[in-house]
C-alpha positions as CSV (number, residue, x, y, z in Angstrom):
1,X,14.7,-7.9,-0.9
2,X,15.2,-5.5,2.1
3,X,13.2,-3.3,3.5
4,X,14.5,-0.2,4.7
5,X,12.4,1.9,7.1
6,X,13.6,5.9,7.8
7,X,12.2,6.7,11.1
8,X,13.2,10.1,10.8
9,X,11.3,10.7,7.5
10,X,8.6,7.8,7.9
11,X,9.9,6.7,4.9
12,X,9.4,2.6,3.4
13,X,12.0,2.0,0.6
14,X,12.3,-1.6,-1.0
15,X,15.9,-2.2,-2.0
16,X,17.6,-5.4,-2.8
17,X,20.5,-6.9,-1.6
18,X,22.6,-5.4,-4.7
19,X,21.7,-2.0,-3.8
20,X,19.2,-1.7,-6.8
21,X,15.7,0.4,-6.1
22,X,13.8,-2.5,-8.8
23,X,10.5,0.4,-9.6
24,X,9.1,-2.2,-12.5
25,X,9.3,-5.4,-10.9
26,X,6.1,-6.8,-8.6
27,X,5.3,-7.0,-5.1
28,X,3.4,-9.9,-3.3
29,X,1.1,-9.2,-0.7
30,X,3.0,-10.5,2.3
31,X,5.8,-7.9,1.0
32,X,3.2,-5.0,1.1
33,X,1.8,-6.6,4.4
34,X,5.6,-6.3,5.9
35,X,6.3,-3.1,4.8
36,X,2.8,-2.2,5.9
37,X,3.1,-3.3,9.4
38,X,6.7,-2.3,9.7
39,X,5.5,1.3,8.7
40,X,2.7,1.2,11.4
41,X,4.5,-0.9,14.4
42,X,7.8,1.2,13.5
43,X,10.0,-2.6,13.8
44,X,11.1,-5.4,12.5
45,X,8.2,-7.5,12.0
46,X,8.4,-11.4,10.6
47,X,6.2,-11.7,7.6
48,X,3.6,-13.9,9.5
49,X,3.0,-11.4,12.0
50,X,2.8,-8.8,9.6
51,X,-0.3,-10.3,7.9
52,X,-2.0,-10.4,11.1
53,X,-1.2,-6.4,12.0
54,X,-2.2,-5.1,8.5
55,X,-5.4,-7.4,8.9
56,X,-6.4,-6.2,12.3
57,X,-5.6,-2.8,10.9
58,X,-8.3,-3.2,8.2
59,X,-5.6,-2.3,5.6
60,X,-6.6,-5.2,3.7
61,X,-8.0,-8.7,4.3
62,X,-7.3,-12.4,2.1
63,X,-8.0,-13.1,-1.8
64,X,-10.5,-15.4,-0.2
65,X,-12.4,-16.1,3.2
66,X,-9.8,-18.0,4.6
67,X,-6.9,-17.2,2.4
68,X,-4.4,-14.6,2.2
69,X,-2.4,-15.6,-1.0
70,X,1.2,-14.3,0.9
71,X,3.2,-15.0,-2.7
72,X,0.6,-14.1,-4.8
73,X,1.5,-10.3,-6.8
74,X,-0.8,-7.5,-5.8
75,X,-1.6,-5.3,-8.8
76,X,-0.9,-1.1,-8.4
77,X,-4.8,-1.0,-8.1
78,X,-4.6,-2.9,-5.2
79,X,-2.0,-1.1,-3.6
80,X,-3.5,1.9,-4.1
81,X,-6.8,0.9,-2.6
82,X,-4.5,0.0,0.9
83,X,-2.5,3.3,0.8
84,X,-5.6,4.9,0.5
85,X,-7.1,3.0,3.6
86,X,-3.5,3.5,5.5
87,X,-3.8,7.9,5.1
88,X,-7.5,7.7,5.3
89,X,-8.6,9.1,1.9
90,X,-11.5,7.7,0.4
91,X,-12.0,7.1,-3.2
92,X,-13.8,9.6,-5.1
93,X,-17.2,8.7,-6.0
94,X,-19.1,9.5,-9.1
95,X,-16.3,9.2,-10.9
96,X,-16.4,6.9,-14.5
97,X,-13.3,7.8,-16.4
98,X,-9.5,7.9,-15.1
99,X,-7.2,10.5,-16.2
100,X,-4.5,7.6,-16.7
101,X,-4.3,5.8,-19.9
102,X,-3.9,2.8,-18.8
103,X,-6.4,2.3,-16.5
104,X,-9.5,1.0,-19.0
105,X,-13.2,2.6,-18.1
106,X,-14.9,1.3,-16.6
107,X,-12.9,0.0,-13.5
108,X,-12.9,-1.0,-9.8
109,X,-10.8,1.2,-8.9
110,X,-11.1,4.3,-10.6
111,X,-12.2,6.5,-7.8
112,X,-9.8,4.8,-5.7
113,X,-6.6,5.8,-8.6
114,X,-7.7,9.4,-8.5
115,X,-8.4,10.1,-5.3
116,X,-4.6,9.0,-4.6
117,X,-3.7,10.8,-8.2
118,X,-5.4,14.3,-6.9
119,X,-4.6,14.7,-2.8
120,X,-1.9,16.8,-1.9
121,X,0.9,15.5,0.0
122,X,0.6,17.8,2.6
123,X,-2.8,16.5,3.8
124,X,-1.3,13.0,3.8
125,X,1.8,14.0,5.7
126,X,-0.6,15.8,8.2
127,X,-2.3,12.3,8.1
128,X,1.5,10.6,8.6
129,X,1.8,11.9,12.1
130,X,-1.2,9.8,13.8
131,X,1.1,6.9,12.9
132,X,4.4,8.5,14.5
């Protein structure tokens, strides 16, 4: 898999060697962590070093104590929760049923799934530019 980076656009597309954008299949969490830290250094980072960056960022930390699980998938919950650290935008409290149907109540992320769901872009490209 490659990642592309537009500087231009602040843009982070996944595409694989064929040419072929992939939306269904899963992404470990070094691959988020790359992208991640490619996003916020705005270079080619190796995957080992990227870890480190999203860490120190506070983007998000290891399964465990003292493990990060690089190759192990990270669920759109998950991913959610780290965008939503990355722009800033904090999860919506109170809230005890999702507007997506397949998100079951009650979950750990709800608040996290609608906050993301419900913000407009134009606060988060406002937010883009801190980064830039």
């Amino acid at each position: 898999m490659l990642i592309v980076i537009s500087q231009e656009s602040r843009t982070i597309y996944l595409v694989y060697p064929d040419g072929s954008f992939k939306p269904n299949a899963s992404v470990t969490r070094a691959q988020l962590a790359t992208m991640l830290a490619r996003f916020l250094t705005n270079g080619d980072i190796p995957t080992k070093d990227a870890i480190e960056v999203v860490q120190q960022a506070g983007l998000f930390n290891g399964t465990t104590e003292k493990t990060f699980n690089p190759n192990g998938t990270i669920t759109r919950a998950q991913a959610v929760k780290v965008l939503n650290q990355l722009f800033e935008r904090p999860a919506l409290a109170d809230i005890t049923t999702s507007t997506f149907k397949d998100v079951p109540n009650p979950h750990w992320a709800i608040g996290e799934i609608e906050a993301a769901a419900t913000e407009k872009w134009s606060n988060n490209e406002k937010k883009l530019h801190k980064f830039g």
